[in-house]
Phi, psi and omega in degrees: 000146187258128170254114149279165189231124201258142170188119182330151166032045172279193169220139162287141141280163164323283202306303171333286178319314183295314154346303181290325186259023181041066213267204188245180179269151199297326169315322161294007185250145218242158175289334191267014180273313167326313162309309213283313177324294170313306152325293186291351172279273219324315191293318179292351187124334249240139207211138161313129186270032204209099201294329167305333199060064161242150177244175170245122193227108161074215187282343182273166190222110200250178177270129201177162175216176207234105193242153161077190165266153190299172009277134159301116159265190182254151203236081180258143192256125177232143135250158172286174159321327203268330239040026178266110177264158195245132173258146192195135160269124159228113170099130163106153180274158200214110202244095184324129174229110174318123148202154209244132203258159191276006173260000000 
């Protein structure tokens, strides 16, 4: 079972997305795959909250995206060895929803 976590107006980093899609290390990543990425952001809703695209995680500042208006929380991704990722919301309210993929 997959659990989504629904909660208004988060932000991503970039790397987070890359992640999710079980990507290569950021050196290995090519421009028009990046283009592609911002596209396929860009269609689901997801928007630069910025002209830099930069988002804020702590004192640093990434490449990152955006849905709604602020305050953004943050949608941080770790993966494991195994390739499995673990999701976590920080800041914002967040309402665990069961759901069932249609395959």
């Amino acid at each position: 079972m997959l659990v989504l976590i629904y909660t208004p107006n988060p932000r991503i980093a970039a790397d987070s997305v890359w992640d999710l899609l079980g990507s290569r290390s950021a050196e290995h990543r090519r421009p028009d795959q990046n283009n592609r990425i911002g596209v396929a952001m860009r269609q689901l809703g997801w928007k630069r909250a910025n002209k830099a695209g930069s988002i804020a995680i702590g004192s640093q500042h990434v490449s990152g995206y955006v849905i709604g208006e602020k305050p953004w929380p943050l949608v941080r991704v770790e993966m494991d060895d195994n390739g499995r990722a673990f999701v976590e919301v920080v800041g914002g309210k967040q309402d665990p929803a069961p759901f069932e993929p249609p395959f």
